[in-house]
C-alpha positions as CSV (number, residue, x, y, z in Angstrom):
1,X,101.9,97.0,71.9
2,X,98.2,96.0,71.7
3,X,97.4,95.7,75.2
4,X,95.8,92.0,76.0
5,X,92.0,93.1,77.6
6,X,91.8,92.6,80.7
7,X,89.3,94.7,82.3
8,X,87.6,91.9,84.3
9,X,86.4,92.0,88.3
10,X,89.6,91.6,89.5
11,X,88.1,88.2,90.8
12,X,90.1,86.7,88.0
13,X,92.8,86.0,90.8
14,X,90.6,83.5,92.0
15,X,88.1,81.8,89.4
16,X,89.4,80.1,86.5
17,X,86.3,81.1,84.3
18,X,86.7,84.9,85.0
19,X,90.5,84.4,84.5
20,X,90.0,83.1,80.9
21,X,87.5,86.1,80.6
22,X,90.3,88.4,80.8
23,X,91.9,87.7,77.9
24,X,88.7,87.0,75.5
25,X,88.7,89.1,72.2
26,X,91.3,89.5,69.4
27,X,94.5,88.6,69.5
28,X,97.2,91.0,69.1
29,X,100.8,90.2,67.8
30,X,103.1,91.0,70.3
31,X,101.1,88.7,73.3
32,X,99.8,85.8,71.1
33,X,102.0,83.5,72.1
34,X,101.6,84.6,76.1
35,X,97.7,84.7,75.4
36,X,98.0,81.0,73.9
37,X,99.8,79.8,76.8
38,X,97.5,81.1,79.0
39,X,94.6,79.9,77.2
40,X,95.9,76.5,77.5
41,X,96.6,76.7,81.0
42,X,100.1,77.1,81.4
43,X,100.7,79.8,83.2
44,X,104.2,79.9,84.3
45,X,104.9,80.0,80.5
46,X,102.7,82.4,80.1
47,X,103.4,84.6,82.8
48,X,107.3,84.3,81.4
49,X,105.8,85.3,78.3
50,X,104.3,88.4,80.0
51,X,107.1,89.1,82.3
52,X,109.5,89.5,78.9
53,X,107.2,92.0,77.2
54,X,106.6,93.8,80.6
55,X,110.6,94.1,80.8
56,X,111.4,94.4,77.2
57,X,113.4,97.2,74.9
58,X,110.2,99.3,74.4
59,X,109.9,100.5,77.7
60,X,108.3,98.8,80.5
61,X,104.3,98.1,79.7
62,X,101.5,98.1,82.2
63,X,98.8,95.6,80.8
64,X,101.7,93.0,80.5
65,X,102.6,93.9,84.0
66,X,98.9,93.2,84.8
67,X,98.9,89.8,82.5
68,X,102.0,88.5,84.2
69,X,100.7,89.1,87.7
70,X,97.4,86.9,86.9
71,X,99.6,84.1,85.4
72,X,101.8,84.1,88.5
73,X,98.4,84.1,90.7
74,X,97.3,81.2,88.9
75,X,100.5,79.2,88.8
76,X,100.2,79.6,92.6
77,X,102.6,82.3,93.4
78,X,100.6,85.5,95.0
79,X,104.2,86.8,96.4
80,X,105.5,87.6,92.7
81,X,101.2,88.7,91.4
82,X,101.9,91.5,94.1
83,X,105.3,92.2,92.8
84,X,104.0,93.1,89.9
85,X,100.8,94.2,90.5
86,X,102.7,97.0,92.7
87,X,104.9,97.8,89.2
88,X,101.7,98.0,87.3
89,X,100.9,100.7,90.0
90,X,104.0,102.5,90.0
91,X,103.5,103.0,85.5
92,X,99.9,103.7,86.1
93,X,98.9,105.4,89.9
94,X,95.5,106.3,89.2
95,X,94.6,102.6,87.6
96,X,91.7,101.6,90.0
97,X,91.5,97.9,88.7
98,X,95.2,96.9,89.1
99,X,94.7,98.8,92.8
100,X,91.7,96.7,93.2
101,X,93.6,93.5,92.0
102,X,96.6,94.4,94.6
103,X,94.3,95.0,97.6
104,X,92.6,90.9,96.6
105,X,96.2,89.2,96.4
106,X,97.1,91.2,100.1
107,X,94.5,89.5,101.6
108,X,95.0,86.4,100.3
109,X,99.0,87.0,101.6
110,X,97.6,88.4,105.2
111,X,99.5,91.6,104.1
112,X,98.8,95.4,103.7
113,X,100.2,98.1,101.4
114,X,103.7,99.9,103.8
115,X,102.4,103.1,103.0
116,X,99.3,104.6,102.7
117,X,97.8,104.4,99.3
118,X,97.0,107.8,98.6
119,X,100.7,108.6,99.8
120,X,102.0,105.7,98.0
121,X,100.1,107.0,95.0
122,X,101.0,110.6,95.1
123,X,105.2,109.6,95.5
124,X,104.4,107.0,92.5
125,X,103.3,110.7,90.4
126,X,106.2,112.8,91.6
127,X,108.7,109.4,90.3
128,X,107.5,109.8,87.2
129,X,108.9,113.3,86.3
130,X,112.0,113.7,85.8
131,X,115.2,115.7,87.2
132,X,115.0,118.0,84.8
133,X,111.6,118.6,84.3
134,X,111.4,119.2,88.4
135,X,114.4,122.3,87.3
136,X,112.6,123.5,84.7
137,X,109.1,124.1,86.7
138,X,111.1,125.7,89.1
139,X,112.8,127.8,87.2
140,X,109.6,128.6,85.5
141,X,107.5,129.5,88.5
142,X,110.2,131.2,90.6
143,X,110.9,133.3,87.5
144,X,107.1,133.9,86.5
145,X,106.0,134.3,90.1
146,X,108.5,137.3,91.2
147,X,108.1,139.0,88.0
148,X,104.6,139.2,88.9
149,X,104.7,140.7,92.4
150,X,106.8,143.4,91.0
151,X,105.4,144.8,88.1
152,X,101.8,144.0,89.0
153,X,100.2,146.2,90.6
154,X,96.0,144.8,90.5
155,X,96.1,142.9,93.9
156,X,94.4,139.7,92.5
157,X,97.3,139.4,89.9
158,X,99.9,139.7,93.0
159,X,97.8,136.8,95.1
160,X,98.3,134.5,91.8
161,X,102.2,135.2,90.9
162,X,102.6,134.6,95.0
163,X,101.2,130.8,94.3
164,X,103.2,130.7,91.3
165,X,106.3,131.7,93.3
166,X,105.6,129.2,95.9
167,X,105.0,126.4,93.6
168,X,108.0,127.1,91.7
169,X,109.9,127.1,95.4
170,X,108.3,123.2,96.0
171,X,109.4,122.3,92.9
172,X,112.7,123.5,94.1
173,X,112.5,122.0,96.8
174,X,111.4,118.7,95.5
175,X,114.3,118.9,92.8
176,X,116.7,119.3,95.7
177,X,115.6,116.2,97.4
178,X,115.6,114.1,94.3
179,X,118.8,114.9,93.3
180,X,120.4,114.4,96.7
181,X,118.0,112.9,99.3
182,X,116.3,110.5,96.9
183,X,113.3,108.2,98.6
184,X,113.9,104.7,99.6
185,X,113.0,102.1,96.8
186,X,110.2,100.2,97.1
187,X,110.5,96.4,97.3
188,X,108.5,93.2,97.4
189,X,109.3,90.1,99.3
190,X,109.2,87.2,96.9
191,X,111.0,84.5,99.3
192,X,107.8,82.3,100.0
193,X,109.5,81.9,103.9
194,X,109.5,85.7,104.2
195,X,112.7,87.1,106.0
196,X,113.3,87.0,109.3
197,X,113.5,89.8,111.6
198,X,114.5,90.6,115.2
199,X,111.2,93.3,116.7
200,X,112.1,95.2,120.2
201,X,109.2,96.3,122.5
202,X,111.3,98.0,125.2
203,X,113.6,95.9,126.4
204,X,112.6,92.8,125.3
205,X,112.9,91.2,121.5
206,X,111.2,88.7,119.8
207,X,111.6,86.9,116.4
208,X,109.3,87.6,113.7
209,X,109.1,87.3,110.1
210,X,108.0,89.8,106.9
211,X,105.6,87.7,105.6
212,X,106.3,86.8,101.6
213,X,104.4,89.5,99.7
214,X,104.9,92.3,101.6
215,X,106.1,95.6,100.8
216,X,109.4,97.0,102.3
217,X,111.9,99.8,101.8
218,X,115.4,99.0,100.4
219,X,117.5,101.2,102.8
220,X,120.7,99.9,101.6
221,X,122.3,97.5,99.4
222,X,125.4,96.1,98.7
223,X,126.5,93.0,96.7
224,X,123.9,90.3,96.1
225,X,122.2,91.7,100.0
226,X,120.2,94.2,101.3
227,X,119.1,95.9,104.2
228,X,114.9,96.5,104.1
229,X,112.6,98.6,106.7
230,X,108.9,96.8,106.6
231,X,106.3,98.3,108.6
232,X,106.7,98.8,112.1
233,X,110.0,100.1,111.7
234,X,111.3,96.1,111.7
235,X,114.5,95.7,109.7
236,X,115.9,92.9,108.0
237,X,118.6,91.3,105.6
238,X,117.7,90.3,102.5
239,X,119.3,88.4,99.2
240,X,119.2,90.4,96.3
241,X,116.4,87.4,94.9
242,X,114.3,87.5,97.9
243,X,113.4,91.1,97.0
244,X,111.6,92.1,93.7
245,X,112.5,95.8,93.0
246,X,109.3,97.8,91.9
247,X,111.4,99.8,89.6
C-alpha cells in the first residue's frame, strides 16, 4: 500500500497541529478511510482503521504500524502507541523516526526500552532472516571458507577464506540457537494498572508494579496467561490481553 506520509517531528504525539501535519498530502486508496477518520478527529476509529491494515492479509505494514500508534496516542492510550511503535521497530530496525517516536511516548509512560537499543536493534535484524536462509549462509561459508585454506596457497587469500569459515560457523551457530534455543518474545504491557510483581533485595521483598507500557520478555505461556521477565530480573503473571506481542 501507499504509505500515509508521516515524516513529521515525532512531536505529533503531543500537538494536535503537527499531528494533522502527518497525514497532509494525497490520499491513497487503501488508508482513506483511516486518513478521514483521523482528519476528523476520531482516532480510536482511525487507529482501528490502521491497526486492520497494519495486521491485514498482505503482510504486516510499517507506516500503518506508525499511523495506528499516533491515533492511539491521541485517543489517550500511550501503553498500546508503544505497542506498536515497538512493532514498527521490529519491520524496520534502522527507522530513526519511529525510534525517535518510541523514546517520546517512554517518557511520557516513565519507562525505558528492556534492552539496549543497539542490542534490541541488532536481534530485531537477525529475526528477520529466516531458518533457512541462516542454513544456507552456513553451508555457504563453511564450504567456501575451507575450500579456500586448502587449495590457496597466496597468504592474503588464506586470511579471507579463514573469515569466511568463521562467518559461516556463526551462522551455524546462530541457526542452531534459532532452531532450538529460540530468544524470548518481546512483549508490551498494555493493562493501564501495569502488573504486579513481588522484587527481592536479599532477604527482604517488596511489591512493585511493571508500569503499563513497558517492555518485558514472555518466558512462558500457557492458556490465556503468561509468565514475563521485565527489567531488573522482576517476574510476573500476566493475561494473555494485558500483553501485546511485538510479533
Amino acid at each position: 500500500m501507499t504509505p500515509p506520509r508521516r515524516r513529521a517531528p515525532c512531536a505529533a504525539f503531543v500537538v494536535v497541529a503537527a499531528a494533522a501535519a502527518v497525514f497532509a498530502g494525497g490520499q491513497a486508496a487503501p488508508d482513506a478511510e483511516a486518513r478521514r477518520l483521523f482528519d476528523e478527529g476520531r482516532f480510536a476509529e482511525a487507529g482501528a482503521a490502521y491497526a486492520a491494515l497494519a495486521d491485514g492479509p498482505g503482510g504486516r505494514d510499517v507506516d500503518a504500524e506508525y499511523g495506528a500508534a499516533l491515533c492511539a496516542a491521541r485517543a489517550g492510550r500511550p501503553a498500546e502507541a508503544a505497542w506498536r511503535l515497538r512493532r514498527a521497530l521490529r519491520l524496520a530496525p534502522g527507522d530513526a523516526e519511529a525510534r525517535a517516536a518510541l523514546s517520546e511516548v517512554e517518557e511520557r509512560l516513565g519507562v525505558g526500552a528492556a534492552s539496549p537499543e543497539p542490542a534490541a536493534a541488532l536481534e530485531d535484524v537477525l529475526a528477520r532472516v529466516s531458518f533457512g536462509d541462516w542454513m544456507l549462509a552456513a553451508a555457504l561459508g563453511q564450504t567456501l571458507g575451507f575450500a579456500g585454506l586448502f587449495f590457496a596457497r597466496r597468504r592474503g587469500v588464506r586470511r579471507v577464506a579463514l573469515v569466511v569459515a568463521a562467518l559461516g560457523g556463526l551462522a551455524a551457530v546462530r541457526t542452531v540457537q534459532a532452531r532450538f534455543f529460540p530468544l524470548a518474545p518481546r512483549a508490551t504491557v498494555l493493562a493501564d494498572d501495569g502488573l504486579p510483581v513481588v522484587a527481592r533485595a536479599g532477604d527482604e521483598a517488596r511489591r512493585e508494579r511493571v508500569a503499563a507500557g513497558e517492555e518485558v520478555r514472555v518466558l512462558t505461556r500457557r492458556g490465556d496467561g503468561a509468565l514475563v521477565a521485565a527489567r531488573g530480573g522482576r517476574l510476573a503473571v500476566a493475561s494473555a490481553a494485558a500483553l501485546g506481542l511485538h510479533d
